[in-house]
N, C-alpha and C positions, 0 to 999 in steps of 0.2 A: 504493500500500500504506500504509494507516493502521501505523505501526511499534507504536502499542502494540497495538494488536488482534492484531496477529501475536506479540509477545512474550508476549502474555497465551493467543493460542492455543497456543505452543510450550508454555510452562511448563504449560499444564492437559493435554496428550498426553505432559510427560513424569510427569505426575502420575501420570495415569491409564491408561498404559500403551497406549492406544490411542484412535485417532483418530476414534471412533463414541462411545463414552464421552466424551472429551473436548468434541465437538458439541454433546452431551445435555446437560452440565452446563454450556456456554458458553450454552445455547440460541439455537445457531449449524446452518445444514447442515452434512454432515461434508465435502463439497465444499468450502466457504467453509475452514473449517479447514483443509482438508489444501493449498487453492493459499495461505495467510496462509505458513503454515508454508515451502514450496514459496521463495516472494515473499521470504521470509528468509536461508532460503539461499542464494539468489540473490545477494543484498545482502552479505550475508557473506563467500560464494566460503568457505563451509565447509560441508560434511556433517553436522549435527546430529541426525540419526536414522535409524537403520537399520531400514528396513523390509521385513518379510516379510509374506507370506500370511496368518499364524497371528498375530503381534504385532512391536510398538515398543520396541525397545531406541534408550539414548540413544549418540552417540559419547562419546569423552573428551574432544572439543571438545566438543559440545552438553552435557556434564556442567558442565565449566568454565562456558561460557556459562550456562548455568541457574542457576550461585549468583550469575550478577551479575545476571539478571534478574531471581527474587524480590527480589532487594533493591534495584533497581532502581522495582520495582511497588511493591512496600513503603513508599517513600521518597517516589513518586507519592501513594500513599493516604496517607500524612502530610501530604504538603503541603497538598491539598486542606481539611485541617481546622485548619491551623497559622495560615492568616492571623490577624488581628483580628478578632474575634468567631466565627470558624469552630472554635473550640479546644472549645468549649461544646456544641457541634451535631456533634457525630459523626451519619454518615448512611451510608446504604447496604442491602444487601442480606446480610440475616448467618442462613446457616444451620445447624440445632442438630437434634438428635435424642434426644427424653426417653423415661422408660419412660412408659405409659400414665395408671397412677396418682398418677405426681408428675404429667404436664400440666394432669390432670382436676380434684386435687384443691390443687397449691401453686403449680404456676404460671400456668397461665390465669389462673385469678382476682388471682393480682398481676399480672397484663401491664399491666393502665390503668396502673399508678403507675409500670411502665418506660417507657410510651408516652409519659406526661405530662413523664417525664424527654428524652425523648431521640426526638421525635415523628420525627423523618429517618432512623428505625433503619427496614427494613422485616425483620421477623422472618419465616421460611418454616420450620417446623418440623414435623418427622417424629415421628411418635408413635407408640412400637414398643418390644416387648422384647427385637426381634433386635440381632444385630452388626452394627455401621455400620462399612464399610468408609471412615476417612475423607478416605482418598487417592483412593481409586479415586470415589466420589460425592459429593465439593470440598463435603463438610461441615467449617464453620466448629467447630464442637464438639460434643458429647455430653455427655449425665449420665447415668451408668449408677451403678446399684446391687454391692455385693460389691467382690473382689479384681482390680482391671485384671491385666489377664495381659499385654496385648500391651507390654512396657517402653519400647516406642521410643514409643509417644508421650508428651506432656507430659499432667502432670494435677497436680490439687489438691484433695486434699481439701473438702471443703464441709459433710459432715455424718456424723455417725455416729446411724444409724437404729436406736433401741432396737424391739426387736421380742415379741413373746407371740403366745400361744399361745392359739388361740378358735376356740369351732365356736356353729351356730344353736340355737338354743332345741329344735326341733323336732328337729335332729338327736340329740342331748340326750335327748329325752324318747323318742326313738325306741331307740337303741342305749345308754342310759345316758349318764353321768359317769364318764370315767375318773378316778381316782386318783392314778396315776403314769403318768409317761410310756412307760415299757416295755410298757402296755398295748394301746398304739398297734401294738406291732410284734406282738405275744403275743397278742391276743385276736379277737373280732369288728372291733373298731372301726378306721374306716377316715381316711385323708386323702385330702384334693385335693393331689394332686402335682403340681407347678411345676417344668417342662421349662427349664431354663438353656439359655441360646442358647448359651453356649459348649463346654456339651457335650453338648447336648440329651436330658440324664438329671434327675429327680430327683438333687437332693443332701441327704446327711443334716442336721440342724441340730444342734449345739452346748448340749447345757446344762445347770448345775449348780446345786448345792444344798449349800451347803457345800463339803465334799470329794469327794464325790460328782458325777464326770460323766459325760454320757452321749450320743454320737451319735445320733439319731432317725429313721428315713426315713420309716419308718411302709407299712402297706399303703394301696394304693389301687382303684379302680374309675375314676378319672376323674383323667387329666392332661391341665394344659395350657400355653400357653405364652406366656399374655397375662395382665398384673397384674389389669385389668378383670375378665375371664373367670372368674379362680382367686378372688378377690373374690366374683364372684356365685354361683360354685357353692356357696361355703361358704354361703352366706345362704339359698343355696335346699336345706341340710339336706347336700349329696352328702358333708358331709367335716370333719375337722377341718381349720385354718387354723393359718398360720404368716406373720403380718404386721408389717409396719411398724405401731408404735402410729398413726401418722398415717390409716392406711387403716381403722383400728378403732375409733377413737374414737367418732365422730360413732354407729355400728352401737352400740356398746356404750350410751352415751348413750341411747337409742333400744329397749335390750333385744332387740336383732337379734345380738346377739352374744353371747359370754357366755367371758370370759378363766376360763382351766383352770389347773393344775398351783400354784397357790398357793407361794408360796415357792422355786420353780423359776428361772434367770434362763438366758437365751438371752445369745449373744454377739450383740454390736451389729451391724448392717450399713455398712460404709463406703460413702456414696454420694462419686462421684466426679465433676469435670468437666473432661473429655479435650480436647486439640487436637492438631493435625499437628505433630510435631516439625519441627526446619529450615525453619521460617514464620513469615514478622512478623507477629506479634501486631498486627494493626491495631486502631486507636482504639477501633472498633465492638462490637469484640473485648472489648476492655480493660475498657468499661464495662460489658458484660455480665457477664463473670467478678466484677467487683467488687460487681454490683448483687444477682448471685444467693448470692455468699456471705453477703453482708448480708442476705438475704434471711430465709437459713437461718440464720442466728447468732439 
């Protein structure tokens, strides 16, 4: 029995709550997994999880046990980069999960200048507007947009996304210029509605004008639930838009777009970048959070 491959499959099944997940994410069989585990206990001469039919609870040994093994593994993945000259070269396997239109438009194209830094990282990244589970799918981070709900994990801010309000030219010429924004809710004129993965609704937006403010939801004919998508409907006329200026520039620039409501301001959007609570922050880790705050500063 290789002992850290078994501590490392223990710790990923009490992650993950079971031991077919846990395989997935080791890209291990879940045979392999379940005799490591097995091979462990053995060695121990303790019970470290109780298992049924349905799922994997830990014991109160295997509880105990598991906070000396993350920090056990932790301390491992330290050392590997603490030697002499190894402090500089963090390396490894670090995975992240962005929404669609940060990957497409801020950080793909700065990856050369993270790679050029720190060429032994290998990035595997998920490109998605849903919820990443990221205990259960042994993702290293997230950057999501809006209010984190979930409090137990760790996060830090990183940017606040000023956002406006724009629809196509042709949709424009088609249903008019609104005026004000209540006319969105009150008249013919329609929005692209953007489906939140956390509660799979349309949510109103936020915005004022002096003292004057106003929630917005607007009508629609077409939602959806990808940043990409909600992007191209607007361009292809379906809808007013409600964007990060980042996603509208470059359109606007171009006269694909065309920013409304003059004098109106939207609240900001807090972009966020999450980790597992109760998890050392490993080196790989560390340089990335740092490299993407700077990014965005």
């Amino acid at each position: 029995m290789d002992r850290f491959d078994a501590m490392q499959a223990f710790a990923r099944v009490v992650e993950a709550g079971s031991f077919t997940k846990a395989a997935e994410t080791l890209h291990m069989g879940k045979t392999t997994v379940t005799q490591l585990v097995q091979q462990l206990e053995a060695r121990l001469r303790v019970k470290l999880l109780n298992r049924t039919t349905r799922k994997v609870n830990v014991t109160a040994d295997g509880a105990a046990y598991y906070e000396r093994v993350i920090k056990l593994l932790a301390d491992m993945d330290d050392a590997e980069t603490s030697l002499p000259g190894a402090a500089a070269r963090p390396r490894g396997r670090l995975r992240i999960d962005v929404p669609s239109p940060f990957a497409r438009l801020i950080l793909v194209p700065a990856l050369p200048d993270f790679h050029a830094r720190y060429p032994d990282i290998q990035i595997d990244m998920g490109v998605s507007d849903r919820i990443v589970d990221i205990i259960d799918e042994n993702v290293d981070c997230v950057v999501r947009g809006g209010e984190l709900l979930d409090q137990s994990l760790m996060a830090r801010k990183i940017a606040d996304l000023p956002l406006g309000v724009f629809a196509a030219p042709a949709y424009l010429a088609r249903e008019g210029t609104p005026e004000h924004p209540l006319e969105l809710q009150d008249s013919h004129h329609r929005v692209v509605a953007f489906l939140w993965a956390r509660t799979g609704k349309p949510l109103p937006y936020a915005l004022h004008n002096g003292a004057e403010q106003l929630h917005i939801k607007g009508r629609h004919v077409l939602a959806v639930d990808d940043g990409n998508a909600y992007l191209a409907a607007g361009l292809a006329g379906m809808g007013v838009l409600w964007l990060p200026t980042y996603m509208s520039d470059a359109h606007v620039a171009r006269g694909e777009l065309v920013q409304l409501f003059e004098g109106w301001q939207l609240e900001s959007m807090p972009l966020y970048l999450a980790y597992p609570p109760n998890r050392h922050v490993s080196l790989k880790l560390r340089v990335f959070i740092d490299w993407i705050v700077h990014l965005m500063a």
